[in-house]
Each structure stands twice: as C-alpha cells, then as structure tokens.
C-alpha positions in Angstrom: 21.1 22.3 9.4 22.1 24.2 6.2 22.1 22.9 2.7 21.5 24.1 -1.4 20.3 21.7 -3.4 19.8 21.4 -7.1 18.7 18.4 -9.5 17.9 18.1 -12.9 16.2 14.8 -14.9 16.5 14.4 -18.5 14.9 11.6 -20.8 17.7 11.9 -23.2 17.1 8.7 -26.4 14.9 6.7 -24.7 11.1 6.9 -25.0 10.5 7.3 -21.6 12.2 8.5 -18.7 12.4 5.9 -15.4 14.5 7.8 -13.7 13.3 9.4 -9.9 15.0 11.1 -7.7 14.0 13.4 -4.8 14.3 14.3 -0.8 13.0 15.0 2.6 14.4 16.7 5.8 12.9 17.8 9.2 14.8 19.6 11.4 18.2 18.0 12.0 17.8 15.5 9.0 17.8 15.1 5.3 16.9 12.4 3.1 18.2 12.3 -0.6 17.7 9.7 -2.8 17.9 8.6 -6.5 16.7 5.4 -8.0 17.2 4.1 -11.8 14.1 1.9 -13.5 15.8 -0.7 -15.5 15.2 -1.6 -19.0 14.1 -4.7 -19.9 11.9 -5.5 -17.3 8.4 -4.4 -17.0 7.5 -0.6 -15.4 10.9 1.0 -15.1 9.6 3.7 -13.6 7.1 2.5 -11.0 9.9 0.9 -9.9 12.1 3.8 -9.5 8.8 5.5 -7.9 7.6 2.7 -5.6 11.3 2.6 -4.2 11.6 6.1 -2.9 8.1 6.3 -1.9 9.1 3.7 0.6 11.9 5.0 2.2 10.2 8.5 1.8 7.4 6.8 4.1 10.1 5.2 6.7 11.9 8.2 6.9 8.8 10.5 7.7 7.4 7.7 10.3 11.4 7.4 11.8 12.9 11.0 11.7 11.9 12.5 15.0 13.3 14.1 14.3 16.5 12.7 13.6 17.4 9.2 13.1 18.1 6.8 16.0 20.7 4.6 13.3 20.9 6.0 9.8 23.0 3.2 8.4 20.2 1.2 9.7 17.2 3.0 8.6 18.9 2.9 4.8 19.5 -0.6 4.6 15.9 -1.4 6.0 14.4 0.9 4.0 16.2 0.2 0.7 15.2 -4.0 1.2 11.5 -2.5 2.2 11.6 -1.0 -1.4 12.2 -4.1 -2.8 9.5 -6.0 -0.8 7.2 -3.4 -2.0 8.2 -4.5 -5.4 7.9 -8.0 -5.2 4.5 -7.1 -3.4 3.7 -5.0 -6.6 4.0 -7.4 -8.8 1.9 -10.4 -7.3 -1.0 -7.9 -7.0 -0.6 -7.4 -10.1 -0.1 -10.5 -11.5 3.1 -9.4 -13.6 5.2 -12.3 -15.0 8.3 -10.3 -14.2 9.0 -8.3 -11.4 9.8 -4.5 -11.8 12.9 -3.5 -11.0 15.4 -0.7 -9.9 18.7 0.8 -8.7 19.0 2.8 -6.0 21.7 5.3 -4.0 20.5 7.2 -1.1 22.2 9.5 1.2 21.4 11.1 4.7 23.0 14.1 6.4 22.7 14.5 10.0 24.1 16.4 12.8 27.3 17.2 10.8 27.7 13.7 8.8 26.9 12.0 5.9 25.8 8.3 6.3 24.8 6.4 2.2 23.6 3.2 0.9 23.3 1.8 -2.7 22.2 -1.3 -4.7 23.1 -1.6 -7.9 25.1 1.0 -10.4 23.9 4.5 -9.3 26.2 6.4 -7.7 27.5 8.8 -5.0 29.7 11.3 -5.6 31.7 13.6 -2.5 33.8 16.0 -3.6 35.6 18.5 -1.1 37.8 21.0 -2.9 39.1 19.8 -6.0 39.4 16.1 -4.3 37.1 13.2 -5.0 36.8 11.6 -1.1 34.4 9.0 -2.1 32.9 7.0 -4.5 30.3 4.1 -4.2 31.4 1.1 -6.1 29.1 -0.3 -8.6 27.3 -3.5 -7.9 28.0 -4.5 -11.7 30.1 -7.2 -12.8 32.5 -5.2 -14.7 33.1 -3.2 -10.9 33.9 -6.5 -9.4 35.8 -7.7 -12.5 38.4 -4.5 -11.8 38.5 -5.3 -8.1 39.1 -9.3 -8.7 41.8 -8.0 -11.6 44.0 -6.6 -9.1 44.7 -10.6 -7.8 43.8 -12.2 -10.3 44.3 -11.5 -14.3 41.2 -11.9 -16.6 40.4 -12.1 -20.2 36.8 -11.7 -20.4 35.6 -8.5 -20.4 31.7 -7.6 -18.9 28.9 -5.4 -20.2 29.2 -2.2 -17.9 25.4 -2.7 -18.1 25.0 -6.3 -16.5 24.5 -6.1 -12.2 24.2 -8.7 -10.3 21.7 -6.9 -7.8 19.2 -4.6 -8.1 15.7 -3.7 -5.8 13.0 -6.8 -7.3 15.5 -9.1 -8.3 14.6 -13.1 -7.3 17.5 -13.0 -4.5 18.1 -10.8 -1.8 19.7 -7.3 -2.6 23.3 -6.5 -2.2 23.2 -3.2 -0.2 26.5 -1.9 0.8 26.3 1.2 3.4 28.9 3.7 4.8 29.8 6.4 7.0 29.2 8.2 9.0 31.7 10.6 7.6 32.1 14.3 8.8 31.2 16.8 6.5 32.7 20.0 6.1 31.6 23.5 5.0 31.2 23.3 1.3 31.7 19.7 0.7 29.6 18.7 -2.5 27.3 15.5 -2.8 26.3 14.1 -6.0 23.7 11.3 -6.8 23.4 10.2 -10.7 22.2 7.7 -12.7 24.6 5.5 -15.0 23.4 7.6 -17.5 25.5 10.5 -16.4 28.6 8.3 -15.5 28.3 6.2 -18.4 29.5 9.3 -20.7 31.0 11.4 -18.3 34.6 10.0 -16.4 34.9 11.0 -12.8 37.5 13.4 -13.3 35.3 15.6 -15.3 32.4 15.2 -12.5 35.1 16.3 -9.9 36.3 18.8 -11.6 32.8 20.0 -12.2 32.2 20.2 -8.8 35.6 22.0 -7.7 35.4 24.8 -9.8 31.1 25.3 -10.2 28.3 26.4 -7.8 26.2 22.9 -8.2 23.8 25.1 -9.8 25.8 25.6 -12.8 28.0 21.9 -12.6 24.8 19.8 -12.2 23.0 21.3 -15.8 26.3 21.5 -17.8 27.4 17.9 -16.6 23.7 16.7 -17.6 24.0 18.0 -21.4 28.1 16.7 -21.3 26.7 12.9 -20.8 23.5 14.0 -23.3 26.5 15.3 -26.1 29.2 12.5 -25.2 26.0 9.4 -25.6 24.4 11.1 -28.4 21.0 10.0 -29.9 21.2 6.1 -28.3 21.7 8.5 -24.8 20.3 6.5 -21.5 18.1 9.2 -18.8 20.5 11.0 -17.2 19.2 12.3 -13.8 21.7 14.5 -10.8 20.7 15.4 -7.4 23.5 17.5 -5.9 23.6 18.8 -2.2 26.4 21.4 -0.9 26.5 20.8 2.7 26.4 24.4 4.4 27.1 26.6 2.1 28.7 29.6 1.7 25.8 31.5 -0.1 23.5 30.9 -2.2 23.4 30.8 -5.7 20.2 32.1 -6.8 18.9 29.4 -8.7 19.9 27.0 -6.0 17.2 25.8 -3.6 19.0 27.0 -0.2 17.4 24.9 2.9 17.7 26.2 6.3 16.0 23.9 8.8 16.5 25.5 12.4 13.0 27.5 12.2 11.1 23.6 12.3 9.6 22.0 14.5 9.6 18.2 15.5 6.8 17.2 13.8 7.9 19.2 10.7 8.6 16.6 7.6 8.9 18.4 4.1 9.8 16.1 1.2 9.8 17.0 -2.8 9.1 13.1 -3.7 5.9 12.6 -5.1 3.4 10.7 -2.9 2.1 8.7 -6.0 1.1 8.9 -9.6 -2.6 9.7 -10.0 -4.8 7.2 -11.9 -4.1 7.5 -15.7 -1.1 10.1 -14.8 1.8 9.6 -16.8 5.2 10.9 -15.3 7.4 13.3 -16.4 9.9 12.7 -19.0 11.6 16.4 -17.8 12.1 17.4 -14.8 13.8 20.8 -14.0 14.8 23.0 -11.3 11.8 25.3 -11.8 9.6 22.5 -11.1 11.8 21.2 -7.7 11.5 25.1 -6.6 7.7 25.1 -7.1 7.6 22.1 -4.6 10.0 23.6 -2.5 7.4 26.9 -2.3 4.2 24.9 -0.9 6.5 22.8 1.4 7.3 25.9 2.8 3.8 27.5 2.6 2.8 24.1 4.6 5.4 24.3 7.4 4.4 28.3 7.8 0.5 26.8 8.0 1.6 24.1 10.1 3.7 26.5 12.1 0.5 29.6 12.6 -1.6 26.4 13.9 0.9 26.0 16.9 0.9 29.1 17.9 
C-alpha cells in the first residue's frame, strides 16, 4: 500500500482551536480521520481528541493487519467515541456533555470504505471530477434533499445538526463503500470551516490541477480570506492514493516493508496533565511524527531479526 499525505490545522477567529485530525496504518491498512469540537458546548476539543483516540485504539487492537469489516469497524468505532463522551462527562460531573463531529475514512487492499456524523466532510476527487461527497447531517442538507419533493419557505442555519458524537440520542452515522480506488485519486477530509467559505467547485478544482501539497495550504488561507476575522478552525487532511511521485513536502507512505504487528499512527495518545493543545498545526510538525514512527518500526523491526 502506497499513499502521500498532507494536513494542515489552523485556528483562524476563534480563541481556540477544537479541531483534530490525524491517522494510522499497518501494513495493508490506513486509518484517517478528522473530527470537529463544537461550540457551545463545554470542551470542544477534548471532544474532537477523545473521539479519534477511540477509534485510533479500535483500529490498532482490530487491524491485523487489515480489517475483517471496515464499514463495520467505523460505525462501531465512531458510536464507541461517543460512549466515551458520555462516559467523560459523568466522571466528570459536567452539566453538558462535550461534543463533536466526525468523518473518517479507511483505505484497504485497493478501496476506500468512510463514515461520518455530523457536518465534516469527505471529499474524492479523481481527475478534474468530484465522485463523492458525504452529505451533511445538518438540517439545511436535509432541507435541500426534502426541497426536491416538497417546496419550503423556511430556511435553516447551515450551523444547526441534528446529530453529532455526545448528543442525548443515538448518533446518525451514515457509511459507504467500498469504492475502488484508482492511481491518483485524491481524498479530502475538512472541517465546515473550510467548506463554509470555500464552494466545492473550487475544492475540486484545487484538487485537479495541485499536488495536495500545494491544494491543501492554499485552500486553508482561501476559507481563512473568504470568512475573514469571525473565521471558524479550518483543518484538511488529504490522501492521494498511490501516487505518482512525491512531492517533496508531502509525507509519502509506503507500507510493504511492515510487519503484522506494525501499527504507526500520528494521533496523539492524550494531552498531558496541564497540556494545552495546539492552536497550529503544520506539516513540519506531522513530518516530525512521521520520523519517530518510522524510527519505531526500524527499532521494532532490528528486534525481530
């Protein structure tokens, strides 16, 4: 399995940035995920955290090392988030329940399987051509859908869902795939607060005509430019599924040297006590990850021999 990957966070207005993103991948399998904190609801970002630690955990304990069922292992592992949350929150006695979006993707043998709750999105574009789209578990997504049978007036806040991870009722979590991927096909995961300010056409076109080395960092200031000061976090984690070459600021991923037992994952395990998180995060920082994953699969790999 071959892959480049690049992602970029960025707080943009707000004071903080809730926004995590981040993925794993053994030998014939790769995790990548992005989850959104929401606003007005306590710890945005333990949320977002909490969330992909939990399927990071899954995935480690259930890759071996492939998947048995993706589309299973991402709708159990997205409702284990939220458990997790609602666990969170009676041990710490909070009077609201943090909470999150979520969109997570996995590529194995040659296809892509995804899941989402709530308004983060995936993105695949092959060529110039946007294949597929996740549809947004927001009112104003089901609004457009219901429009097309029946005419309404009243128009929604973009913002309002009616699901998310830690959320009183179960989650909504719609999955798909598997669908084959091709050489060069690009995958995108964002936040609303790229979409928000950016249409699809421009993250298409983007796509088409840009390594995602260059497309992922000029579509992050676009949404920062079009949004302005009031700008939401906009955070992109794009994968290009065997590609061609590398760019060199691209993390390129070639898994065939691994063994079985070999799990690597750039999500962090947990914030340290009194830790804040990052506000930025950057490429330079992914490829710093990147370098002791690989300096613990060369150690892992000397042991065997």
């Amino acid at each position: 399995m071959r892959f480049s990957v690049y992602q970029v966070s960025r707080k943009g207005g707000r004071e903080k940035n809730e926004d995590r993103m981040g993925y794993c991948y053994t030998r014939s399998s790769g995790l990548f995920a992005l989850a959104d904190g929401m606003g007005g609801h306590p710890e945005g970002e333990v949320a977002s955290q909490l969330a992909l630690q939990t399927m990071a955990a899954l995935y480690q304990r259930d890759a071996k090392p492939g998947l048995k069922d993706p589309l299973r292992f991402l709708h159990d592992a997205i409702l284990a988030g939220h458990h997790q949350l609602l666990r969170y929150a009676t041990d710490k006695a909070l009077l609201d329940t943090p909470r999150t979006t979520i969109v997570a993707c996995v590529m194995q043998g040659n296809a892509a399987y995804w899941a989402h709750c709530g308004d983060s999105r995936l993105y695949l574009v092959r060529g110039d051509k946007l294949i597929a789209r996740t549809r947004d578990h927001s009112y104003t997504e089901l609004q457009d859908t219901m429009a097309q049978v029946v005419p309404i007036a009243q128009r929604f806040n973009r913002n309002v869902l009616f699901t998310c991870l830690g959320s009183p009722g179960k989650p909504v979590v719609d999955t798909a795939g598997p669908l084959l991927l091709q050489p060069g096909d690009k995958l995108l995961l964002c936040s609303d607060g790229l979409w928000g300010s950016v249409t699809d056409a421009v993250i298409t076109e983007q796509l088409a005509l840009r390594p995602i080395s260059d497309a992922v960092p000029e579509l992050a200031e676009q949404a920062l430019r079009n949004a302005g000061a009031k700008s939401d976090n906009v955070t992109i984690l794009a994968v290009e599924w065997e590609a061609a070459e590398d760019h060199e600021s691209t993390v390129a991923v070639s898994t065939q040297a691994l063994g079985d037992e070999v799990f690597a994952s750039t999500i962090q395990a947990s914030l340290a006590a009194g830790e804040a998180p990052p506000d930025e995060l950057d490429d330079a920082e992914i490829e710093r990850s990147i370098r002791e994953i690989n300096e613990a699969i060369r150690k892992s790999s000397q042991k065997k021999h």
